[in-house]
C-alpha positions as CSV (number, residue, x, y, z in Angstrom):
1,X,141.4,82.6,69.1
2,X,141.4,85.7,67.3
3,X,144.2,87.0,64.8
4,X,146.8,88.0,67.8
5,X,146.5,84.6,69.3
6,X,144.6,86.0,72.4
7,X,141.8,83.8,73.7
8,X,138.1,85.3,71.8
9,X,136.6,87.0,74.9
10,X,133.4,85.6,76.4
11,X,130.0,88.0,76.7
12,X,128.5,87.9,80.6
13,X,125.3,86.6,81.1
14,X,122.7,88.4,83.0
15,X,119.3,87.3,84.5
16,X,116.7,90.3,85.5
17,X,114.1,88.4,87.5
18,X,111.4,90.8,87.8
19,X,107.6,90.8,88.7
20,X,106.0,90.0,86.0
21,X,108.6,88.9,83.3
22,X,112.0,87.6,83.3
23,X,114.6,88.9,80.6
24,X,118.2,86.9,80.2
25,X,120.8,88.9,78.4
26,X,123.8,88.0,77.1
27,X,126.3,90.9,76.8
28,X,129.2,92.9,77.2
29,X,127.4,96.1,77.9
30,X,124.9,98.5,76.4
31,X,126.5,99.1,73.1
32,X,127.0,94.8,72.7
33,X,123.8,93.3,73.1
34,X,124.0,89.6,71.5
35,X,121.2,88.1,72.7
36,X,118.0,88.6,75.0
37,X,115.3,86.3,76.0
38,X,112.2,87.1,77.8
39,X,110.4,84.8,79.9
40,X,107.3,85.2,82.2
41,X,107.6,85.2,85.6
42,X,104.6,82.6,86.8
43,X,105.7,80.2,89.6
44,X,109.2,79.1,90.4
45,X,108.6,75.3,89.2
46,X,108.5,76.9,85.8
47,X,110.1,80.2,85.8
48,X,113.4,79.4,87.0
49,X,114.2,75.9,84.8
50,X,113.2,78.3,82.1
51,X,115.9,80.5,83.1
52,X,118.4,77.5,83.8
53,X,117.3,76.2,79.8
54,X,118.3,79.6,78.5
55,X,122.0,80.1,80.0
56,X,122.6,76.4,79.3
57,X,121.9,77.0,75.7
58,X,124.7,80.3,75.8
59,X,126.9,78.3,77.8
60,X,126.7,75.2,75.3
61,X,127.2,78.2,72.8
62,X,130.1,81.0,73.3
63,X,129.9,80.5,76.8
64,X,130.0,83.6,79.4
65,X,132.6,84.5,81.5
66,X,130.2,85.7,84.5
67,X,126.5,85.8,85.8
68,X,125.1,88.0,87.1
69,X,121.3,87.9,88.8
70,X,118.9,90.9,89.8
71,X,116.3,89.4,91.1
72,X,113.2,90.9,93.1
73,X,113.0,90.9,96.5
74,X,112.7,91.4,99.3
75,X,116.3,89.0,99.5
76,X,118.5,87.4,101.5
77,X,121.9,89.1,100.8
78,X,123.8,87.5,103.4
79,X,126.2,85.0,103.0
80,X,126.7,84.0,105.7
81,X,123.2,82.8,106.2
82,X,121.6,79.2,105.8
83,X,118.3,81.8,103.5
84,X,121.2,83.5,101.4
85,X,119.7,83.8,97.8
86,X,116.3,83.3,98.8
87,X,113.1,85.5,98.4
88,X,112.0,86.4,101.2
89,X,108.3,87.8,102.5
90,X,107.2,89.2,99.0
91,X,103.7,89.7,98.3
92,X,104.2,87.4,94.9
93,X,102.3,84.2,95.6
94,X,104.7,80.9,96.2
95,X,107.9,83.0,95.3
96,X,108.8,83.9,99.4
97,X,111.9,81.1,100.1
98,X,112.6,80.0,96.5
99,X,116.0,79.7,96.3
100,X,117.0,81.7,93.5
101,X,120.7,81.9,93.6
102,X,121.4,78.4,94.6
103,X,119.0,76.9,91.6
104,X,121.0,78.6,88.9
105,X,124.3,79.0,89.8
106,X,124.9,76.1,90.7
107,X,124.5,75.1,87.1
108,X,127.6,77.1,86.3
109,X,131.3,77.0,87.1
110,X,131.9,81.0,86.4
111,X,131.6,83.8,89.1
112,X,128.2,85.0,89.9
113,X,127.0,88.2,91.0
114,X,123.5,88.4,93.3
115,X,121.8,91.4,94.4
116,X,118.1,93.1,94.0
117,X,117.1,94.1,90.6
118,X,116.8,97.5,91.8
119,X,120.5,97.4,92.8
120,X,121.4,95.8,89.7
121,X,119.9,98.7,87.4
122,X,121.3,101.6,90.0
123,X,124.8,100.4,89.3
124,X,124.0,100.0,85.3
125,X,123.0,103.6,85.3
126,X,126.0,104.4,87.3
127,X,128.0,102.5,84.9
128,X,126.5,103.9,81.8
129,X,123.5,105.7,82.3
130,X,122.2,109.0,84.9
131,X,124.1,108.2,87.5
132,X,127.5,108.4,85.6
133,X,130.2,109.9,88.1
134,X,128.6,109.4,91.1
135,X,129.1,107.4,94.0
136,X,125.7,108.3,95.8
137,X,122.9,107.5,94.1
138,X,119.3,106.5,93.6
139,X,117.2,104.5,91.2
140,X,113.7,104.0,92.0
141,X,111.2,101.8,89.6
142,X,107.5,102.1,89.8
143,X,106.2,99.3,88.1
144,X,103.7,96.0,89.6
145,X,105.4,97.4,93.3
146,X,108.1,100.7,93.9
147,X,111.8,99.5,94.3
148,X,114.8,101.2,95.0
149,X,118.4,100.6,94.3
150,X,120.3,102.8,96.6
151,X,124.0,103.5,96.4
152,X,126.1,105.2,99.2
153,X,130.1,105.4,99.0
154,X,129.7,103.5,95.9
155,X,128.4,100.1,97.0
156,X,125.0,99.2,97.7
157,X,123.2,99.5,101.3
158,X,123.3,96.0,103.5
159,X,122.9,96.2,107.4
160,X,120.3,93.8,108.3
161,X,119.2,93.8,104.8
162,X,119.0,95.8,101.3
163,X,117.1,98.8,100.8
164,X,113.3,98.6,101.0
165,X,112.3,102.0,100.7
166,X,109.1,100.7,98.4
167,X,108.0,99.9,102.5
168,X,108.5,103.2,104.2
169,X,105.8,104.4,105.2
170,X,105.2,107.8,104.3
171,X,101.7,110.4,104.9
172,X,99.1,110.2,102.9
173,X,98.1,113.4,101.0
174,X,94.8,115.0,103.6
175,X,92.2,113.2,101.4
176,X,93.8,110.1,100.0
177,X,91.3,107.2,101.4
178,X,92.2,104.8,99.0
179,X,92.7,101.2,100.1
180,X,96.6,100.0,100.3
181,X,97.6,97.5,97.8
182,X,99.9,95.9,100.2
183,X,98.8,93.4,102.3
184,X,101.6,94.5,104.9
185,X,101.1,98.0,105.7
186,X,98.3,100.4,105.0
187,X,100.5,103.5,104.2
188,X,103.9,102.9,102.4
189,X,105.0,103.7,99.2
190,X,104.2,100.7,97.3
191,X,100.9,99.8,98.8
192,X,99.9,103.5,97.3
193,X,101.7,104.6,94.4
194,X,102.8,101.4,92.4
195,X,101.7,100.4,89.4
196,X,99.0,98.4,90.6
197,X,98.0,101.0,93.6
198,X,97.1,103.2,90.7
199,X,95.3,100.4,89.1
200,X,92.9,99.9,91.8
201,X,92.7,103.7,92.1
202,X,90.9,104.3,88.7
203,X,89.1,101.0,88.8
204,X,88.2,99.4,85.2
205,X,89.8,102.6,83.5
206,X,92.8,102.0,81.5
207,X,96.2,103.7,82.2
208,X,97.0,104.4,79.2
209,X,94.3,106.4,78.9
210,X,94.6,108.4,82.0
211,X,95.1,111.9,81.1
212,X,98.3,114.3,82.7
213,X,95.8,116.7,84.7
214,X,93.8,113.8,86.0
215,X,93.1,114.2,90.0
216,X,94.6,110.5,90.4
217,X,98.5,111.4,89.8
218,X,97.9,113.9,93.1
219,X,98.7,110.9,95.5
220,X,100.9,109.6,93.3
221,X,103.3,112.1,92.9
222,X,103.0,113.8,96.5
223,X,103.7,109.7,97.6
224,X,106.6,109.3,95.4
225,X,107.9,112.9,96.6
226,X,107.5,112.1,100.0
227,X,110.1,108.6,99.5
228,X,112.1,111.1,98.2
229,X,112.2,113.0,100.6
230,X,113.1,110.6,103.3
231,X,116.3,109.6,100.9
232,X,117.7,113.0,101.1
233,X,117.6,113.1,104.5
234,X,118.4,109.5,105.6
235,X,121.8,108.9,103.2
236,X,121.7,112.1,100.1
237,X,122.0,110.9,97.3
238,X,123.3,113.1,94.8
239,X,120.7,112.3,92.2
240,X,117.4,110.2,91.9
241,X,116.5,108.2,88.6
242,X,112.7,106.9,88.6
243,X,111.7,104.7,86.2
244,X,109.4,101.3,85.6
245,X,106.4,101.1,83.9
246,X,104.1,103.8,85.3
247,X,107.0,106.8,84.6
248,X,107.6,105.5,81.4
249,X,103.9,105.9,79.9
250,X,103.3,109.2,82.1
251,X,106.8,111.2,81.8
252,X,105.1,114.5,83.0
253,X,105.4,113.1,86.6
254,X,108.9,113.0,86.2
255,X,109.0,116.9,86.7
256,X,105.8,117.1,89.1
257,X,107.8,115.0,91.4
258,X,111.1,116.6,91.5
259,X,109.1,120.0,92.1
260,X,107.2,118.4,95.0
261,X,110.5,117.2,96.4
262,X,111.9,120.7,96.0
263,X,109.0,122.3,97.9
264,X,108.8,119.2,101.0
265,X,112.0,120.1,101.7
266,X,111.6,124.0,102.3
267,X,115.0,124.7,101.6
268,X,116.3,122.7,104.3
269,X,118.5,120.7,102.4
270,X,120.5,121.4,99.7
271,X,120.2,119.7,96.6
272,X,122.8,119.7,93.5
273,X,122.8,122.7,91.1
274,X,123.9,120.9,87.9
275,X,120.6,119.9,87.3
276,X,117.1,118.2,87.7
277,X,117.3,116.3,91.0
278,X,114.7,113.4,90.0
279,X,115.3,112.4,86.5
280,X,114.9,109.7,84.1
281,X,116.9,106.6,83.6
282,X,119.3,107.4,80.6
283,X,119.2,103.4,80.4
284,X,115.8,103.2,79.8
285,X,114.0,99.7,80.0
286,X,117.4,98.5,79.4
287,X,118.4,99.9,83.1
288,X,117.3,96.7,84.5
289,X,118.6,93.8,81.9
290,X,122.3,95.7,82.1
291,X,121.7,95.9,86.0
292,X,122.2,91.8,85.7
293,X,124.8,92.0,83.4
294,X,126.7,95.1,85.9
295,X,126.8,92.6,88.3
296,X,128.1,89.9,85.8
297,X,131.4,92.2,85.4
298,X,131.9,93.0,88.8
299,X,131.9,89.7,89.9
300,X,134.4,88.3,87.8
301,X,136.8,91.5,88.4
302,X,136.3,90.6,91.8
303,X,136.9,86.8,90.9
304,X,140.4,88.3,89.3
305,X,141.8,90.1,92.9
């Protein structure tokens, strides 16, 4: 109790399942950050009871009032079906069907919150971050694979499932030959301008050492532009954050891209005035552990209705 007599309030947990590494937060948003745990993502015989330990120990401890869990994908969103929480056909090795919703959240009598962990960072940096204002909007990280959290009318995209826009397939720049990473389709967006696309582009060299003018971020950026271009014309968002891995070490691409988006679309469409159209996350790396803990609040308001 504190001094008014008003029950103490409880943080939110939040679980970001990515990739390669898993990081459980417990907060009440950007500026109250009370704990954070990081955990690699392996197999889910060990990942997830990793996860479960972690919240058991908060919950044992302050507790949390909500949960909220980003996971990637590609998911099932639907409740209504007998898959919903499951990963579905991603190209991570025993991870397609693990049921990630129902393994932790059954642990836990408090409201939980489920969505991609794209989604789950485009709402944090609606909440707090680039996309502030805005009810139409786009985050994108380029990282092991190219994800994208894409809000319209303020909600997230469903239909027959969430946004997959890493998949599109987009054309190649005239003399890009290089392999696609995915094993599902020769020319989309992740296959050839993720993180590890650009891996197998430069061979044994290391990223970090690439330089700005190297000929390898060509097919990067005109790929990247190219996705971008196909959001503006399918649902408009009113702004694009990239982020993940690759952006972060190699912020020049940032503006390469957002000029190659300007100049794919001739004019045609007309994009915002107030600013760069393709930006950075103002989030950060945090964008995707606060995407977790976005969801957390949302689902207990909606627990309150």
């Amino acid at each position: 109790m504190n001094g008014g007599g008003e029950p103490a309030r409880r943080p939110f947990a939040g679980v970001e399942l990515g990739g390669t590494k898993c990081i459980c937060t417990l907060a009440n948003g950007p500026a109250e950050v009370i704990d954070q745990r990081t955990i690699p993502t392996t197999i889910p015989s060990e990942t997830l009871p990793a996860i479960i330990a972690t919240l058991e120990a908060w919950d044992r401890g302050s507790g949390f009032a909500a949960l909220g869990i980003a996971s990637f994908g590609p998911l099932d969103l639907n409740p209504r079906s007998p898959r919903h929480g499951r990963v579905l056909a991603t190209n991570k090795p025993q991870w397609p069907g693990a049921d990630v919703l129902g393994e932790i959240a059954a642990r836990f009598a408090v409201p939980v919150g489920f969505d991609t962990d794209v989604n789950g960072a485009a709402l944090a940096e609606i909440a707090w971050g680039a996309g502030q204002g805005l009810d139409d909007f786009a985050y994108v990280t380029v990282g092991t694979g190219v994800g994208v959290g894409l809000i319209v009318h303020g909600k997230p995209t469903r239909g027959i499932g969430h946004s997959e826009i890493g998949h599109i397939r987009v054309p190649r720049l005239a003399d890009d030959t290089a392999a696609s990473v995915c094993r599902y389709h020769p020319d989309c967006v992740e296959g050839l301008a993720s993180g590890s696309a650009l891996k197998a582009r430069v061979g044994g060299r290391p990223v970090s050492e690439i330089a700005p003018d190297d000929p390898v971020w060509e097919p990067i950026v005109h790929t990247l532009a190219a996705m971008v271009h196909a959001m503006v014309c399918a649902t408009g968002p009113l702004r694009v954050a990239i982020g993940g891995g690759v952006l972060a070490r190699q912020p020049h691409l940032i503006e390469r891209i957002n000029g190659a988006v300007i100049d794919s679309l001739g004019g045609y469409m007309p994009l915002p005035t107030d600013g760069p159209y393709v930006v950075a996350p103002q989030l950060g790396a945090m964008a995707g552990p606060l995407g977790a803990i976005a969801l957390a609040i949302a689902a207990e308001a909606e627990a309150r209705v």
